[in-house]
N, CA, C and O atoms as a GROMACS GRO file, in nm:
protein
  332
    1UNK      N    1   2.087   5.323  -2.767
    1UNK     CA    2   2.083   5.341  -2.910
    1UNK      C    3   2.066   5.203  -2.972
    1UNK      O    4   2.120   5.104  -2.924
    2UNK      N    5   1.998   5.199  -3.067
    2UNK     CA    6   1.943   5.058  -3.131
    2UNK      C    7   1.935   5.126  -3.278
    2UNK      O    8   1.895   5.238  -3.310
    3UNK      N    9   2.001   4.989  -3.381
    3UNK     CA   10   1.932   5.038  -3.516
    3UNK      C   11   1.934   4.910  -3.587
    3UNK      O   12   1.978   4.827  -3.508
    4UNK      N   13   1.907   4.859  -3.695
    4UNK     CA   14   1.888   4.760  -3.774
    4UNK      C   15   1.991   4.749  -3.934
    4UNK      O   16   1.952   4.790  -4.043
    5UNK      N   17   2.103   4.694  -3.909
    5UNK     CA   18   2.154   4.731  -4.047
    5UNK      C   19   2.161   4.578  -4.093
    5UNK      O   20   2.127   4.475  -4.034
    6UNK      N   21   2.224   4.600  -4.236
    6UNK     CA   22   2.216   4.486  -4.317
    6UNK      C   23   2.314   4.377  -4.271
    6UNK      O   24   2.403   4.392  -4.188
    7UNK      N   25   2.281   4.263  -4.339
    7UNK     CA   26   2.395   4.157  -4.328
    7UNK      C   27   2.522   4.149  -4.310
    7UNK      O   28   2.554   4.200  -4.417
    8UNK      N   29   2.638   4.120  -4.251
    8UNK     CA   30   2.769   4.112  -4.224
    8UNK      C   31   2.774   3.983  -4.274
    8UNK      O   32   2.679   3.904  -4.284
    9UNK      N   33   2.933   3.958  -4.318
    9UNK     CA   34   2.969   3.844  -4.384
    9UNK      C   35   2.931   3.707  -4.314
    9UNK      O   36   2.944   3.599  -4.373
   10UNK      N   37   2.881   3.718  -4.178
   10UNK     CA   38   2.824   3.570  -4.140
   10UNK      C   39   2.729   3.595  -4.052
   10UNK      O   40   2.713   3.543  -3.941
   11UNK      N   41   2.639   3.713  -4.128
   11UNK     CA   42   2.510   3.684  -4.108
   11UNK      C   43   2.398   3.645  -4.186
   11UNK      O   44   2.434   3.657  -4.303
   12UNK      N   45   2.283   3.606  -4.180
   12UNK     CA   46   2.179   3.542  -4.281
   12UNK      C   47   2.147   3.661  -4.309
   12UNK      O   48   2.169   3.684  -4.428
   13UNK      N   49   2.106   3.747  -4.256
   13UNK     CA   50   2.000   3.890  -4.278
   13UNK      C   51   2.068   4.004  -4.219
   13UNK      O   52   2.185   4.039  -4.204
   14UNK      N   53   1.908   4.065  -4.182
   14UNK     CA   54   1.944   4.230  -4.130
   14UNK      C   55   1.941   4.199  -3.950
   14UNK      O   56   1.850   4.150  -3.883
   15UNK      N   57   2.071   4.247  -3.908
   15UNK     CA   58   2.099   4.248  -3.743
   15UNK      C   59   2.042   4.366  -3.684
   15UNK      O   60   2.058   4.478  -3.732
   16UNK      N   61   1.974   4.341  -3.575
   16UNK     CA   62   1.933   4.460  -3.518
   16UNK      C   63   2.082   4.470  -3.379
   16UNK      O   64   2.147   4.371  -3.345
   17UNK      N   65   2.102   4.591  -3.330
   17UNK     CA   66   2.188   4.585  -3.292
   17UNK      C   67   2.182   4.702  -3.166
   17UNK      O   68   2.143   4.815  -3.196
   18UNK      N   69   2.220   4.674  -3.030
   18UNK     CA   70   2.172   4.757  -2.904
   18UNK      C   71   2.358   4.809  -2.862
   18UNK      O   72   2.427   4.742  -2.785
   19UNK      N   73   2.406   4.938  -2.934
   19UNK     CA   74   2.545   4.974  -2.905
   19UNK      C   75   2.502   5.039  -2.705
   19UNK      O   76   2.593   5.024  -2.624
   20UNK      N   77   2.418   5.078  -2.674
   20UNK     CA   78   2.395   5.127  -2.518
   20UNK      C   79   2.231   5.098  -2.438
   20UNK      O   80   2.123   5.141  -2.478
   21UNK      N   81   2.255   5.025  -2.332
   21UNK     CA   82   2.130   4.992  -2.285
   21UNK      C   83   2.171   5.022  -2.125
   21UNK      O   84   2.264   4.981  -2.054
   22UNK      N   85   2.079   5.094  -2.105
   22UNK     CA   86   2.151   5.136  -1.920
   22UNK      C   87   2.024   5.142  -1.826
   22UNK      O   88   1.940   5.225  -1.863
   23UNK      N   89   1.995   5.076  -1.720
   23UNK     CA   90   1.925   5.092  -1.634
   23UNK      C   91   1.953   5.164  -1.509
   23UNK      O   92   1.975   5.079  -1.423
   24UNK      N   93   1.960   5.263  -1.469
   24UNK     CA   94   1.991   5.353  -1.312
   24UNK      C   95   1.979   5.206  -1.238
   24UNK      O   96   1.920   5.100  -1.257
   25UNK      N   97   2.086   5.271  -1.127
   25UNK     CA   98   2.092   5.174  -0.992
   25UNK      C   99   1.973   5.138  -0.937
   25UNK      O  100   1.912   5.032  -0.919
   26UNK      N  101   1.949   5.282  -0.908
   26UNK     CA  102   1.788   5.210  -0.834
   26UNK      C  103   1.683   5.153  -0.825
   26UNK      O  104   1.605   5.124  -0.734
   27UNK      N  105   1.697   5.132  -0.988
   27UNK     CA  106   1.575   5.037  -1.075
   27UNK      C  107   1.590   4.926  -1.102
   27UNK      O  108   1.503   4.841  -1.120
   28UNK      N  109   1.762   4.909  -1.110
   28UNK     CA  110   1.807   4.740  -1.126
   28UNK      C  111   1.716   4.649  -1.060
   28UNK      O  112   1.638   4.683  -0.972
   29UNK      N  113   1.732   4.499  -1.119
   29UNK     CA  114   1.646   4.395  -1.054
   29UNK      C  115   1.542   4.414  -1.034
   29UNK      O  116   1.506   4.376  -0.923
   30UNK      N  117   1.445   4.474  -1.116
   30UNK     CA  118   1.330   4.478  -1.106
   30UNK      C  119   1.253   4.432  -1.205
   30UNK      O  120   1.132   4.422  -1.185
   31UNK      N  121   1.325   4.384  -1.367
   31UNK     CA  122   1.298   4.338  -1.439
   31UNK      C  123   1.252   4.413  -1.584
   31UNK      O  124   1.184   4.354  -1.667
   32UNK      N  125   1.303   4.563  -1.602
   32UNK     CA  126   1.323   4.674  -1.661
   32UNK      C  127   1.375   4.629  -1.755
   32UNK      O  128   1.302   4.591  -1.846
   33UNK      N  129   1.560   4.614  -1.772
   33UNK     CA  130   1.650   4.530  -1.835
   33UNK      C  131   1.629   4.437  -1.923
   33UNK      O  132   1.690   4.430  -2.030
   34UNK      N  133   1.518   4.337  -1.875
   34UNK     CA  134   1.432   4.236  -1.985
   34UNK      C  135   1.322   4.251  -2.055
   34UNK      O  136   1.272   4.192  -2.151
   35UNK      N  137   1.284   4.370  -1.968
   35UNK     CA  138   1.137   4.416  -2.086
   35UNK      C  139   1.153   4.466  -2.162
   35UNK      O  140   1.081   4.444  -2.260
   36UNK      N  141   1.255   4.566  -2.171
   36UNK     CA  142   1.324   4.686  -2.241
   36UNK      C  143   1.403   4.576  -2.349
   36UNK      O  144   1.411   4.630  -2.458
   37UNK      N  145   1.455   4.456  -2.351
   37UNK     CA  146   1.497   4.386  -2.401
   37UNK      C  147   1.382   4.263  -2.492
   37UNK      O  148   1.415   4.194  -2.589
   38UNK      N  149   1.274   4.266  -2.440
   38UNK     CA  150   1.207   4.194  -2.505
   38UNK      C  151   1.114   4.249  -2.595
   38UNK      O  152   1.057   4.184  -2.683
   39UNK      N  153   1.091   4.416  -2.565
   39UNK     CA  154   1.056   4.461  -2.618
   39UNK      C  155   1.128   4.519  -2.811
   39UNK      O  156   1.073   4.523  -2.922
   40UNK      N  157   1.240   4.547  -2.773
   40UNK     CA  158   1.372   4.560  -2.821
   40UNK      C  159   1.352   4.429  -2.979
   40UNK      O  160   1.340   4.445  -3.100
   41UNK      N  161   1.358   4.298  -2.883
   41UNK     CA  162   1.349   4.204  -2.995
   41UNK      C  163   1.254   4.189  -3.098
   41UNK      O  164   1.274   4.185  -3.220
   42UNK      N  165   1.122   4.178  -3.020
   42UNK     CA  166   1.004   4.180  -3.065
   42UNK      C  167   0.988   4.294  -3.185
   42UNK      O  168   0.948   4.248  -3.292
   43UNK      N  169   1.014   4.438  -3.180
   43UNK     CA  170   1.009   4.533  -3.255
   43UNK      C  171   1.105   4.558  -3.407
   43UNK      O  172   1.089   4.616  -3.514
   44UNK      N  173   1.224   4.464  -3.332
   44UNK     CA  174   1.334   4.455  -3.444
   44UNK      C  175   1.296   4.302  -3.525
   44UNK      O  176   1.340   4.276  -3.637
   45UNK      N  177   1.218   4.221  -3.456
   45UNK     CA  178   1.155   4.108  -3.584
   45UNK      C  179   1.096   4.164  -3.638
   45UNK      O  180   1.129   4.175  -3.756
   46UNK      N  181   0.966   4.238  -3.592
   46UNK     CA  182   0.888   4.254  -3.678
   46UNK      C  183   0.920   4.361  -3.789
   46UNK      O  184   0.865   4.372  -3.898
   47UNK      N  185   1.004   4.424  -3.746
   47UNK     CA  186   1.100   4.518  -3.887
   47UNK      C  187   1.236   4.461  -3.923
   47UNK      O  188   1.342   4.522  -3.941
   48UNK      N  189   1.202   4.291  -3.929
   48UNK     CA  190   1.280   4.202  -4.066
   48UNK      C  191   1.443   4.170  -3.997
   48UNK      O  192   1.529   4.115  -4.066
   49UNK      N  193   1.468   4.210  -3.859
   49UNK     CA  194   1.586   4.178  -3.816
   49UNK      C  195   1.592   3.988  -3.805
   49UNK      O  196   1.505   3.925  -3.745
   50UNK      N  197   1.682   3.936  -3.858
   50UNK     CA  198   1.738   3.807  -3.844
   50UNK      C  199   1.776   3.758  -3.744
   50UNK      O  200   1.746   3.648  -3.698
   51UNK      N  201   1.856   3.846  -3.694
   51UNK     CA  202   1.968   3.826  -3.551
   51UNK      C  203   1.994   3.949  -3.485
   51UNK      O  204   1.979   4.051  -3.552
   52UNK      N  205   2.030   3.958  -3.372
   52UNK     CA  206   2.028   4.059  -3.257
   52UNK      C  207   2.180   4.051  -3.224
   52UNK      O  208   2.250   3.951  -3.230
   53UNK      N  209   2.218   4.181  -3.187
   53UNK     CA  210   2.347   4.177  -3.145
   53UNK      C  211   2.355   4.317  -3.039
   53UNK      O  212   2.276   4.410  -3.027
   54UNK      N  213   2.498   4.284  -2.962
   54UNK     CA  214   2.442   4.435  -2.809
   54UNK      C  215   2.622   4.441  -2.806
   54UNK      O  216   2.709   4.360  -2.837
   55UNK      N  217   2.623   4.531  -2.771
   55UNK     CA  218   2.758   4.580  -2.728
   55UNK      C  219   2.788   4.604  -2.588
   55UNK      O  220   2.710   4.646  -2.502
   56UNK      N  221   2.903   4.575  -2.576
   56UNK     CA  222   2.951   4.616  -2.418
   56UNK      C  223   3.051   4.609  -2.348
   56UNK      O  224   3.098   4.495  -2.341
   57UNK      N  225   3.103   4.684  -2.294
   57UNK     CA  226   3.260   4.685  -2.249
   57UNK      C  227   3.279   4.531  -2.195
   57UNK      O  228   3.194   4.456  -2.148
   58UNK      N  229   3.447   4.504  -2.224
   58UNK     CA  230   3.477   4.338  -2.192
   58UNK      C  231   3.530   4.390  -2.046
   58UNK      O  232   3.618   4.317  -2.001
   59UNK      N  233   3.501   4.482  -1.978
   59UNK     CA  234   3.559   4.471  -1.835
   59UNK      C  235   3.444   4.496  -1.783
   59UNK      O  236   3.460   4.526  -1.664
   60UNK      N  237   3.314   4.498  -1.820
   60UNK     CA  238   3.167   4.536  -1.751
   60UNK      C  239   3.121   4.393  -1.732
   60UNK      O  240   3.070   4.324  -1.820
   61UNK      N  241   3.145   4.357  -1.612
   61UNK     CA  242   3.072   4.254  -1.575
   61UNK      C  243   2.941   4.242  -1.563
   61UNK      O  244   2.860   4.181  -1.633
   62UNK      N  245   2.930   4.298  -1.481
   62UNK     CA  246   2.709   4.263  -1.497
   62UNK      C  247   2.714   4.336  -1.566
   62UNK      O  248   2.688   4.432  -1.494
   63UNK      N  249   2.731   4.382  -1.675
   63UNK     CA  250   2.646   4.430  -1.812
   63UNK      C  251   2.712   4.266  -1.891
   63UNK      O  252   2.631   4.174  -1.905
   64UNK      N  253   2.798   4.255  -1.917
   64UNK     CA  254   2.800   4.103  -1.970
   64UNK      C  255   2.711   3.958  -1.881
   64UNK      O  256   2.674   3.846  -1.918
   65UNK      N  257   2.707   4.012  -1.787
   65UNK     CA  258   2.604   3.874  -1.711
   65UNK      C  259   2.482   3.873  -1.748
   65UNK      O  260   2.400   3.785  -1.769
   66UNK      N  261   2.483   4.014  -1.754
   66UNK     CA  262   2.313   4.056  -1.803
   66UNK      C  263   2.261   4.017  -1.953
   66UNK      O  264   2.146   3.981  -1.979
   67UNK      N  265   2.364   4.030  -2.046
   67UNK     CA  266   2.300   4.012  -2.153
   67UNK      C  267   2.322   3.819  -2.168
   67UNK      O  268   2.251   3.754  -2.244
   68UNK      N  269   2.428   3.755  -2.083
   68UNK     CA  270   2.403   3.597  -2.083
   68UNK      C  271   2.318   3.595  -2.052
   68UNK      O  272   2.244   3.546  -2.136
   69UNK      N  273   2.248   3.635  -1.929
   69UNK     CA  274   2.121   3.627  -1.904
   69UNK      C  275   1.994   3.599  -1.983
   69UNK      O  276   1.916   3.504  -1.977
   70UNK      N  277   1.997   3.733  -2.075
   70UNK     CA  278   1.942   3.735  -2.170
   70UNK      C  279   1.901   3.659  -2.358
   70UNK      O  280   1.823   3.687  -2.449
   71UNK      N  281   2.033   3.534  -2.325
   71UNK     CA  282   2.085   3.459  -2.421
   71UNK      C  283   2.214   3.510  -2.511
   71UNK      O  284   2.244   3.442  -2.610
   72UNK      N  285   2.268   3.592  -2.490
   72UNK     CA  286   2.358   3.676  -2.591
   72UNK      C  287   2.540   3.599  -2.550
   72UNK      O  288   2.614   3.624  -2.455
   73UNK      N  289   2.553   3.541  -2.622
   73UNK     CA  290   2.719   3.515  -2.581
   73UNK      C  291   2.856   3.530  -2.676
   73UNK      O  292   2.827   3.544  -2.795
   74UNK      N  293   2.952   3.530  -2.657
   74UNK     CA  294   3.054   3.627  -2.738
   74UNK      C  295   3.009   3.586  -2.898
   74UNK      O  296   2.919   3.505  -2.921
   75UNK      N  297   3.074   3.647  -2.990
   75UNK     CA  298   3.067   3.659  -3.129
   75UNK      C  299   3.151   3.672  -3.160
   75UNK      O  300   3.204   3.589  -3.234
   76UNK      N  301   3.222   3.802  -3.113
   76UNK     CA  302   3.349   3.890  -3.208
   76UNK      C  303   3.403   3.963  -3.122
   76UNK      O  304   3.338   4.042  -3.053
   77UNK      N  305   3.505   3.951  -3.115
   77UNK     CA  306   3.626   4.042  -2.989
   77UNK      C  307   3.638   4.171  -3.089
   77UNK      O  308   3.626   4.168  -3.211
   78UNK      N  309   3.661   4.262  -3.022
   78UNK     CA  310   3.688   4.393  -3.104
   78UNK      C  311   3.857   4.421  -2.982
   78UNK      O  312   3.880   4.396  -2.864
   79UNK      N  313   3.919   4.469  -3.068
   79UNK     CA  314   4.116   4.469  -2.983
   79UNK      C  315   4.120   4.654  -2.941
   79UNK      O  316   4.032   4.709  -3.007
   80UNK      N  317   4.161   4.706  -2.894
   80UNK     CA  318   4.147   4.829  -2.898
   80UNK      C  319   4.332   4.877  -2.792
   80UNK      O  320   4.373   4.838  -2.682
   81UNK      N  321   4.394   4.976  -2.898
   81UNK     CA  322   4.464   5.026  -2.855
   81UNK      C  323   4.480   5.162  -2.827
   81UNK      O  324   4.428   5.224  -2.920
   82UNK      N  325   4.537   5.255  -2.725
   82UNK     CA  326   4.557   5.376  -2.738
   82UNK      C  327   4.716   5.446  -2.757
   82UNK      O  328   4.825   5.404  -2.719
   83UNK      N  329   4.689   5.538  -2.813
   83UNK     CA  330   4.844   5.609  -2.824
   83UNK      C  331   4.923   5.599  -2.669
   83UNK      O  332   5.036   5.644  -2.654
   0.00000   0.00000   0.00000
C-alpha cells in the first residue's frame, strides 16, 4: 500500500509513504525489492511527493536492512502497547 499525503510538522511538502512492501521468498535477491522501490519513487516525484517514507516492524530485520539499503533510516519511533 502506498499513498501521498500532505506535509507533517517537519516536513517541506507532500510525503509519499510505503505502509507494506513484500517480496515472496523465492524471489528475494533478485533485485524486485529495488525496482519496485525505484519505481515507487520515481512515480511519487513526479506526483509532487517531497520526501518518501516506509513503514516496518522494529523487530523485522531484513525488512529494516532492506530499506537502509535502500537509503531510508529511522525518523520517528512509534511506542505501542497492548492491554
Amino acid at each position: 500500500m502506498s499513498h501521498v499525503q500532505p506535509a507533517g510538522p517537519t516536513a517541506s511538502g507532500p510525503v509519499a509513504c510505503i505502509d507494506d512492501l513484500w517480496v515472496a521468498a523465492a524471489h528475494r535477491r533478485q533485485g524486485l525489492g529495488r525496482r519496485l522501490v525505484d519505481a515507487w519513487r520515481s512515480a511519487a516525484t513526479a506526483g509532487g511527493a517531497e520526501a518518501f517514507e516506509v513503514h516496518t516492524l522494529a523487530a523485522d530485520d531484513d525488512a529494516r536492512a532492506f530499506w537502509a539499503r535502500m537509503g531510508f533510516g529511522p525518523w520517528r519511533v512509534h511506542l505501542r502497547a497492548d492491554p
